[in-house]
N, C-alpha and C positions, 0 to 999 in steps of 0.2 A: 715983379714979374712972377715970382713963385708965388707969392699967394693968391694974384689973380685967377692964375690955369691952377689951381685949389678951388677955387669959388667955381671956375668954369666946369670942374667936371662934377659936381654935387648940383651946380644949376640945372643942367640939361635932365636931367631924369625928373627932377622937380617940376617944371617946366609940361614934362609931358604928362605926369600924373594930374597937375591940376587940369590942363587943355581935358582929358580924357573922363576925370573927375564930372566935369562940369556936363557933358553932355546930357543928351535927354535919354538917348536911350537906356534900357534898363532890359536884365537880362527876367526871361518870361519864368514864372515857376513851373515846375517840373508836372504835369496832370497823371494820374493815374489810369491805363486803358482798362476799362470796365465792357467785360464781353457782354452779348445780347443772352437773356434766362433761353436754357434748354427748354426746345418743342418738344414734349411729353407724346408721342402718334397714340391717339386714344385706338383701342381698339374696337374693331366693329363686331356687333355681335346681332346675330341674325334675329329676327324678330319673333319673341314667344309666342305658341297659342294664345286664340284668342277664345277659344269651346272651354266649357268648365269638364272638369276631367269623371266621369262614368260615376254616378253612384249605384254601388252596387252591394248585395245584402252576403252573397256569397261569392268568395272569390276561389278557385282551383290551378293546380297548375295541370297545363294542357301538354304541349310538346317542349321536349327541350334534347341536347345532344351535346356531351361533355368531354368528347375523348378531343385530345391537342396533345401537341409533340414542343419541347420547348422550341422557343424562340421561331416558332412561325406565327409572325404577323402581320394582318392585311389591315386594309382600312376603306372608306365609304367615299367616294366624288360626286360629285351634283352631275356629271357629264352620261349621259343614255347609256348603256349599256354596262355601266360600270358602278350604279346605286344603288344596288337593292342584293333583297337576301330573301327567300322565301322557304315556306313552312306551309303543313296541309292539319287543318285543325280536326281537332279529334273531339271536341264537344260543342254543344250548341250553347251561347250566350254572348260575353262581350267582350275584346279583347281591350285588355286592362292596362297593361305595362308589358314590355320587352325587356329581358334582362342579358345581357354579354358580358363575357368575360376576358378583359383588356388593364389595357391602363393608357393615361394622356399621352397624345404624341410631345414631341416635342415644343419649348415654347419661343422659341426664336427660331425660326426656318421659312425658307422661301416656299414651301408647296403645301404646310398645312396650316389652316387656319385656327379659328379659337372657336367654333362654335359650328353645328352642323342644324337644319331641321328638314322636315320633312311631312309626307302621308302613309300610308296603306292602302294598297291596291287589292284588285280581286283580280285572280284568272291570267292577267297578263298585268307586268310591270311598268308598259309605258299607254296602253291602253285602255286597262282595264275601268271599273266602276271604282271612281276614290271616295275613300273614308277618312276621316280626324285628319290629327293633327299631331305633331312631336316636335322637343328638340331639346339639342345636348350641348354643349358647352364644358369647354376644358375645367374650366375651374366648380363647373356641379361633379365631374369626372373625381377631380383630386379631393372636393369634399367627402364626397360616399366612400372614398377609399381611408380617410380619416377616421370615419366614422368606423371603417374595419380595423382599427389599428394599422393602417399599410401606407406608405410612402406612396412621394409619385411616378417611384420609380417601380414599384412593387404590381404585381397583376391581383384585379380583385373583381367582383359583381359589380355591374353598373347596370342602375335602372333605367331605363326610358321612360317615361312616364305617357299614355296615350293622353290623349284627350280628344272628346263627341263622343258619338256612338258609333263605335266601329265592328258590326254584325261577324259573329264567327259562325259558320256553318260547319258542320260535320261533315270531310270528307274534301272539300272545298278549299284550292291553294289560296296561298297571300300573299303580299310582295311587302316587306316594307323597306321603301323607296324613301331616298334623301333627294330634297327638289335643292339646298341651296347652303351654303359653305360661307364663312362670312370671310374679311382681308383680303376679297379679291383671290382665295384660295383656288384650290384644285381638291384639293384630301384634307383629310380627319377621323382621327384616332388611330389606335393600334389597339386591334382586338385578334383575339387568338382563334387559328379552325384547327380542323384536323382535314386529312386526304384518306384516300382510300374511299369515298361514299359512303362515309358509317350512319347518314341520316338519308335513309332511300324515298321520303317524301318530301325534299326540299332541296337546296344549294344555294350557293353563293355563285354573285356573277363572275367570279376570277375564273375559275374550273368546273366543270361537271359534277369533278368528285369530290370537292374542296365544302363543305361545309360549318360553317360558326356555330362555336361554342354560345349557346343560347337557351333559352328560357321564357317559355309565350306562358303567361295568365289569363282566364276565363272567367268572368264572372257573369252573375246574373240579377237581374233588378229585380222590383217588387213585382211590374207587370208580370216580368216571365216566369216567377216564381207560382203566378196564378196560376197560368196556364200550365202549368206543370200538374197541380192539382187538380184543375181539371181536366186535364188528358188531352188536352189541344199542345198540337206544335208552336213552338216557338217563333216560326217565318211560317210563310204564305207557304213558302215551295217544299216538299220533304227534300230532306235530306239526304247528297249525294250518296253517301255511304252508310251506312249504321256504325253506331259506336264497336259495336261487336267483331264486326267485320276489321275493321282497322289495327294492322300488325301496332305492338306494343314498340314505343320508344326503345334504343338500342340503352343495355345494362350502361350505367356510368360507369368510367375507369377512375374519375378519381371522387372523391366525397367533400365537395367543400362546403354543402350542407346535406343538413337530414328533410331536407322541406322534397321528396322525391316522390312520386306518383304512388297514390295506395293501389293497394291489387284490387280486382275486380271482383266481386264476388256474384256468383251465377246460382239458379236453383240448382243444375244440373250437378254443383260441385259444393256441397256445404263446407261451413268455415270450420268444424270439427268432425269431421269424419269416423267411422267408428274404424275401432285399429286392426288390423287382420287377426286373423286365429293365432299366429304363432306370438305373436306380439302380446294378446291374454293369456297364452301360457307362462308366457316368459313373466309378466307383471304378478300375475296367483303363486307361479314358485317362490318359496320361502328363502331368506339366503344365505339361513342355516339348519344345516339338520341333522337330526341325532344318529351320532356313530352306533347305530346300530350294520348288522349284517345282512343282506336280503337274500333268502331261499329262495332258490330258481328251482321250479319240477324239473325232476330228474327225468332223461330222456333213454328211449334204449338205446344200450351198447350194443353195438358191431362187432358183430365174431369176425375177429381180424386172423390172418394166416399166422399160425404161431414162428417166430423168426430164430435164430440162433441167437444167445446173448449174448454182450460183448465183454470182452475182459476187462477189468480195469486195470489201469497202466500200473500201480503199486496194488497186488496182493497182499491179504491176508496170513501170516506165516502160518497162524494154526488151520485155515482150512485147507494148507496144502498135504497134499497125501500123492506117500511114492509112487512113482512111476511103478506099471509094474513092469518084470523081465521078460525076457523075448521067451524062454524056455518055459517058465511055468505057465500052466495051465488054466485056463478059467474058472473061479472055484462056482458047483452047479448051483442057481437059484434056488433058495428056499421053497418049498410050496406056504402059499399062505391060507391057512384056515381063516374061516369067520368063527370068529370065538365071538360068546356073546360078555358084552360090558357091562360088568356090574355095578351094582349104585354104591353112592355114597357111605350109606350105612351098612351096606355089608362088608366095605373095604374096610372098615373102622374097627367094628363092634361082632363081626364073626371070622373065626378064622380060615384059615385054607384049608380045604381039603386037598388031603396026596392024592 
């Protein structure tokens, strides 16, 4: 009996291990979840000119306007009334490149995109006569700023670069208009103005008085450099204004280059002037000279009223002489003869006569 219920209780678990042993199923190995590769959102970037960009033999700089206060920053939208920025050109030829002074917006944000382009307008910004072609992109932004030694966090010159031919007249405004934003944006960049109206032949679309820190170049090709020698205008039409006429750019306030408008030189006002009178005196005097004495002619004296003289405050002991007394008398003046004065030699060499 007891070794049977020994046997019974080591069978039963035997028993179930082979029944269980023997089955088919079999437990599945373990797989590893493998996520699906990151969608990269390629960015869109607006499509470059297709005009080859202006050759030209001489390039100037035309209008520009430098004054900004920190940390005011605006920037450009593809939407009417809020694209453009305008400037009144001051010479005849071509306009070349636009240069502002900014830095990239942001590069992860819901409102600005990665790239802007656009044209130049004449007279009016949404209907005037269009010219060329442009467009800027964040990452040519943070290149050129590289190339300054400057971050992209840092403010520096960026270029625009035009491209066609885009006619600048003398006197004659310009718009240049952003037509299109790419990432389904609204804005792009952060470029710096100043307020107060310091540039009085242009603006920015935010304010009246709000104008960009900016930079227009002029150039001219080989045609119009003929016609320059031969005394023909450069367009059909003359020119609104004369160069002449046209108030000069406001001074820069700050100097982030020397590349700044030469002065004008006119017959009326030669480059060397001759120096006034007192000015050749001042350069023929010597700037040293000998301690000598210089004799002034003597002038006549004034017969002045004769005065009483004043005492000095410490006398003399020997020229003082007594008081005299209330009683004595005044002793009477000598009379004085003119005796005559004899000379040298008889006071010497003959004697006196009694």
């Amino acid at each position: 009996m007891i070794s049977f219920s020994r046997f019974s209780i080591l069978a039963f678990p035997l028993f179930f291990f082979a029944v269980f042993s023997c089955s088919d199923d079999k437990a599945e190995p373990k797989q590893e979840t493998k996520l699906p590769p990151p969608v990269e959102k390629k960015i869109e970037v607006v499509s470059k000119p297709q005009e080859p960009e202006p050759v030209v033999y001489i390039e100037e700089l035309d209008q520009y306007q430098e004054y900004f206060k920190e940390q005011h920053e605006t920037s450009f939208s593809h939407v009417n009334k809020k694209n453009w920025t305008s400037f009144t050109a001051g010479k005849d030829g071509i306009l070349t490149k636009i240069m502002l002074f900014g830095k990239p917006n942001y590069q992860i944000s819901e409102h600005y995109g990665s790239s802007m382009s656009g044209f130049v307008r004449a007279e009016n910004p949404d209907s005037g006569p269009k010219y060329g072609e442009w467009s800027l992109s964040r990452e040519e932004i943070v290149n050129q700023l590289a190339l300054q030694g400057l971050k992209d966090t840092d403010r520096g010159w960026i270029t625009i670069q035009m491209r066609g031919n885009i006619p600048q007249q003398a006197g004659k405004l310009y718009f240049l208009v952003c037509d299109k934003i790419s990432d389904k944006r609204a804005w792009f960049g952060a470029f710096a103005f100043a307020e107060g109206n310091s540039y009085k032949k242009g603006r920015f679309w935010l304010h009246p008085d709000h104008d960009l820190v900016f930079r227009t170049y002029v150039g001219k090709t080989a045609e119009h450099l003929e016609k320059e020698q031969r005394g023909e205008p450069l367009f059909e039409t003359a020119s609104l204004v004369q160069s002449k006429d046209i108030p000069e750019a406001p001074k820069p306030m700050i100097e982030m280059s020397r590349n700044f408008q030469p002065p004008t030189v006119t017959a009326e006002k030669p480059i060397n002037p001759d120096p006034p009178i007192e000015e050749k005196e001042k350069e023929a005097e010597p700037l040293y000279k000998p301690a000598t004495l210089e004799v002034k002619p003597t002038e006549p004296t004034k017969v002045l009223e004769a005065k009483p003289a004043m005492k000095n405050s410490i006398a003399d002991p020997r020229e003082e002489k007594p008081a005299p007394s209330i009683d004595a008398e005044p002793a009477p003046a000598a009379p004085q003869e003119d005796v005559p004065r004899r000379s040298l030699f008889d006071r010497f060499f003959q004697k006196e006569t009694d």
